[in-house]
C-alpha positions as CSV (number, residue, x, y, z in Angstrom):
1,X,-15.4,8.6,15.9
2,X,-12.2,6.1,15.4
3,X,-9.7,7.5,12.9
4,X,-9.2,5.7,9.4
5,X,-6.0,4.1,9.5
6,X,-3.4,5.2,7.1
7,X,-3.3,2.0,5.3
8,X,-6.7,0.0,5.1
9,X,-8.4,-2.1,2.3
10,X,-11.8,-0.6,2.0
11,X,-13.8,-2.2,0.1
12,X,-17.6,-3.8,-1.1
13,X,-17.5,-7.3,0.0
14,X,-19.2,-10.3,0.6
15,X,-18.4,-13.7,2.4
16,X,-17.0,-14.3,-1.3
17,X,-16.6,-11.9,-3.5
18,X,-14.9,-8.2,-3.5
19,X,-15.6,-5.6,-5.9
20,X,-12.6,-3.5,-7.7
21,X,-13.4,-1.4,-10.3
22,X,-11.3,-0.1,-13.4
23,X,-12.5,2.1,-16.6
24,X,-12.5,1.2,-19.8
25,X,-12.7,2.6,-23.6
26,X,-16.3,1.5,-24.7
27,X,-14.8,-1.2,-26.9
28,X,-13.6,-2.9,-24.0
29,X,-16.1,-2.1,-21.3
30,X,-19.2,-2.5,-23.1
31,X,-18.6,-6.2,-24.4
32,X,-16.5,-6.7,-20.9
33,X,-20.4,-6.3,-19.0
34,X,-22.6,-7.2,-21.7
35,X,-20.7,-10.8,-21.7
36,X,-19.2,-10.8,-17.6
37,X,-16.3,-11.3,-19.1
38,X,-13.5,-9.3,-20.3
39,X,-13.3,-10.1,-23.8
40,X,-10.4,-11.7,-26.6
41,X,-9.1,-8.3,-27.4
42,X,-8.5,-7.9,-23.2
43,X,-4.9,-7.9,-23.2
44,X,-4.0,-10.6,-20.3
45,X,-0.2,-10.0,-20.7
46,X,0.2,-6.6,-19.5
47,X,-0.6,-5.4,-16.1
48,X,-3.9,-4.0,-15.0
49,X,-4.3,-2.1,-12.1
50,X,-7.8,-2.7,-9.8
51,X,-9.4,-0.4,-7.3
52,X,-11.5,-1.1,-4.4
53,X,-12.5,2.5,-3.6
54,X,-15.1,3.9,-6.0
55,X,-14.0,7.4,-5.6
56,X,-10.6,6.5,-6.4
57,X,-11.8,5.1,-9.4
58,X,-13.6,8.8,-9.9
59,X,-10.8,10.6,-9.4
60,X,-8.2,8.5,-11.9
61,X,-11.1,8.5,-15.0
62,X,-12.2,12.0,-14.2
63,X,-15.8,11.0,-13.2
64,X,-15.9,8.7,-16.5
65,X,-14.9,11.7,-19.2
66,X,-11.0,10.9,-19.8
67,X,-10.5,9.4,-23.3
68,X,-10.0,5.5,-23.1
69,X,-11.9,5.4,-19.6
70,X,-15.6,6.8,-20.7
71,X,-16.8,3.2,-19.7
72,X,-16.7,2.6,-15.4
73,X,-17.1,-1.1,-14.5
74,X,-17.6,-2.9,-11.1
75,X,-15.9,-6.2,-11.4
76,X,-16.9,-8.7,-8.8
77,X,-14.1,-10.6,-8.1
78,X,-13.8,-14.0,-5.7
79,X,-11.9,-12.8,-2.7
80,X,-9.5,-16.2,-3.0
81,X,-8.4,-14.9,-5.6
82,X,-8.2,-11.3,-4.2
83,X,-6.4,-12.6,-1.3
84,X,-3.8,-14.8,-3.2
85,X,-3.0,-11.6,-5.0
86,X,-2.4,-9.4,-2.0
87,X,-0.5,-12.8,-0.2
88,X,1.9,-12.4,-3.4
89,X,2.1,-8.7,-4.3
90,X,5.6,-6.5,-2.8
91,X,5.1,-3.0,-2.9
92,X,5.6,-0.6,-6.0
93,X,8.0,1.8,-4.7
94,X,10.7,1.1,-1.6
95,X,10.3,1.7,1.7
96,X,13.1,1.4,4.4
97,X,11.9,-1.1,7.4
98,X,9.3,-3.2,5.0
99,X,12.2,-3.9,2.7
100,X,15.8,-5.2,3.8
101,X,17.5,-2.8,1.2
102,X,16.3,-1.4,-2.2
103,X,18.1,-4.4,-4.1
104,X,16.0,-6.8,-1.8
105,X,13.2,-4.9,-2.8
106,X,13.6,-4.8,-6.6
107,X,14.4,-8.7,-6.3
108,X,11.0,-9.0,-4.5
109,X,9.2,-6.6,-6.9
110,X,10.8,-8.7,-10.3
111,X,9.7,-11.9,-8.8
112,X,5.7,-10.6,-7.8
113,X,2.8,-11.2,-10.0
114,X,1.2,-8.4,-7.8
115,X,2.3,-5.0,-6.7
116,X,0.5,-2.6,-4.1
117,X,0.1,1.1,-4.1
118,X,-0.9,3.2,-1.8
119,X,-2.8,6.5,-3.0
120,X,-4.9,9.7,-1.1
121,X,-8.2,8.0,-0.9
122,X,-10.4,11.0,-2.4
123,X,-13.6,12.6,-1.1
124,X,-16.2,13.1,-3.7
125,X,-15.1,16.3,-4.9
126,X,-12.4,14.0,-5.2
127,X,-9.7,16.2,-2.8
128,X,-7.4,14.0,-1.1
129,X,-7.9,12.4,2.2
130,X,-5.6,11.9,5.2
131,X,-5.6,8.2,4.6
132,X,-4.4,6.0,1.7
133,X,-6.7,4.1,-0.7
134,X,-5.7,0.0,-2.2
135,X,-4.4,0.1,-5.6
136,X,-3.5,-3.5,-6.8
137,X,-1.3,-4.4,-10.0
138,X,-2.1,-7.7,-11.5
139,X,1.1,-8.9,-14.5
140,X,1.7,-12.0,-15.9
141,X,-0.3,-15.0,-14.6
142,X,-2.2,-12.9,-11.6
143,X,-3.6,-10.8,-14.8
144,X,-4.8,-14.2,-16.5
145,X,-6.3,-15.3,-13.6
146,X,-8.3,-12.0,-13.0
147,X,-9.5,-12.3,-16.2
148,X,-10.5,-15.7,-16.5
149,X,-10.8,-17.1,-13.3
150,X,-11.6,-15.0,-10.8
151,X,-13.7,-12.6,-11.9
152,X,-17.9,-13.5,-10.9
153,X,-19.6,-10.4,-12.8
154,X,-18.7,-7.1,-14.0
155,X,-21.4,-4.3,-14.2
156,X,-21.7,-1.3,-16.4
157,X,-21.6,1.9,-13.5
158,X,-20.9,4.6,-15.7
159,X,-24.6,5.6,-15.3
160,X,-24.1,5.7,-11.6
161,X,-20.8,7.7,-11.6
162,X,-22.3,10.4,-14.4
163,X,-25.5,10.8,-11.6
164,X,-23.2,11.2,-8.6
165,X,-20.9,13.7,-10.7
166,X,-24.3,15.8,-11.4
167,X,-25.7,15.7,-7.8
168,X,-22.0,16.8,-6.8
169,X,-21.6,19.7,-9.2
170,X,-24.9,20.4,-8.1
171,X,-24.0,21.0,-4.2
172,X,-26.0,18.3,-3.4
173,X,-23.3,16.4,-1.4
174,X,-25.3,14.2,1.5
175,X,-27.7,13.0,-2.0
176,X,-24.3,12.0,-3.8
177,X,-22.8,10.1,-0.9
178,X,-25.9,8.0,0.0
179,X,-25.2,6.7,-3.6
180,X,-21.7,5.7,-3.6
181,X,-21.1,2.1,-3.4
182,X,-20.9,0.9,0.5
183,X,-17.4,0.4,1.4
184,X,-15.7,-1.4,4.6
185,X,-13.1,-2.8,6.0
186,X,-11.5,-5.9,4.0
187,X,-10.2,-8.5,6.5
188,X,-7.3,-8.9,4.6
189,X,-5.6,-9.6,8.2
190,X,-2.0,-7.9,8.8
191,X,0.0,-7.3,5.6
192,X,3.5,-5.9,6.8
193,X,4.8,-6.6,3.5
194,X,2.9,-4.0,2.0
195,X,3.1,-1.5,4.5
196,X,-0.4,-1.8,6.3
């Protein structure tokens, strides 16, 4: 069995589309699928960070119970826009040989409307893996356009998240991973400047 690289977009996807997901307080998420659109009181300004992995997802809102992120969304996204983000993003930390020199980095990193992280992908008793999971930072006008242009539909899966928590506290592993959202590689291509 080939090993998972350490860096790698995983991801749902389509010939279009890729699906992130991010959690919400109800007041936000509810409206956010109810609508398929993230609603007035969304604040596009500030950055919002979007996860391919699903278990990522489960391990950040503790399985949908942390206050503020009780409501678990898939957000279908077009992958033009997904792309133009990672095309634009620098890293979120520094790393020597993908940067020139920390100040080259910082310059990069003020300039980005994206920035990349690279986190343990999680198994779903949510331990860490040996290989890193996509997260992607969206400020300023990448943020607006998630909102407003790129997004396609957004689905409530809190109910799906709250039934693979029970069949995993249950010990029912193989029945909680033939649930979890299918993820692949993303041809995202070679990304040097994020360090995959």
């Amino acid at each position: 069995m080939p090993q998972t690289p350490t860096h790698q977009i995983r991801a749902a996807h389509t010939a279009t589309t890729v699906t992130v997901y991010q959690a919400y307080a109800p007041h936000l998420g509810t409206p956010a699928a109810r609508d398929g659109r993230f609603p007035p009181a969304w604040k596009r300004e500030r950055m919002t960070w979007i996860k391919p992995s699903f278990l990522w997802m489960m391990y950040r809102c503790g399985w949908a119970t942390k206050a503020d992120q009780e409501t678990v969304l898939a957000i279908e996204i077009t992958r033009e826009g997904f792309d133009r983000a990672l095309a634009q993003a620098c890293l979120s930390h520094y790393v020597p040989g993908v940067h020139a020199d920390r100040a080259a980095w910082q310059e990069a990193l003020a300039a980005a409307p994206a920035r990349v992280q690279w986190d343990p992908e999680r198994d779903p008793h949510l331990n860490p893996l040996p290989y890193r999971s996509l997260q992607l930072g969206l400020s300023g006008p990448a943020s607006r356009a998630y909102a407003d242009e790129w997004t396609v539909s957004i689905r409530d899966v809190t109910p799906l998240a709250r039934e693979i928590h029970g069949l995993v506290r249950a010990g029912r592993d193989a029945d909680a991973t033939a649930l979890l959202p299918a993820e692949t590689p993303y041809p995202a291509g070679p990304l040097p400047h994020l360090g995959a």
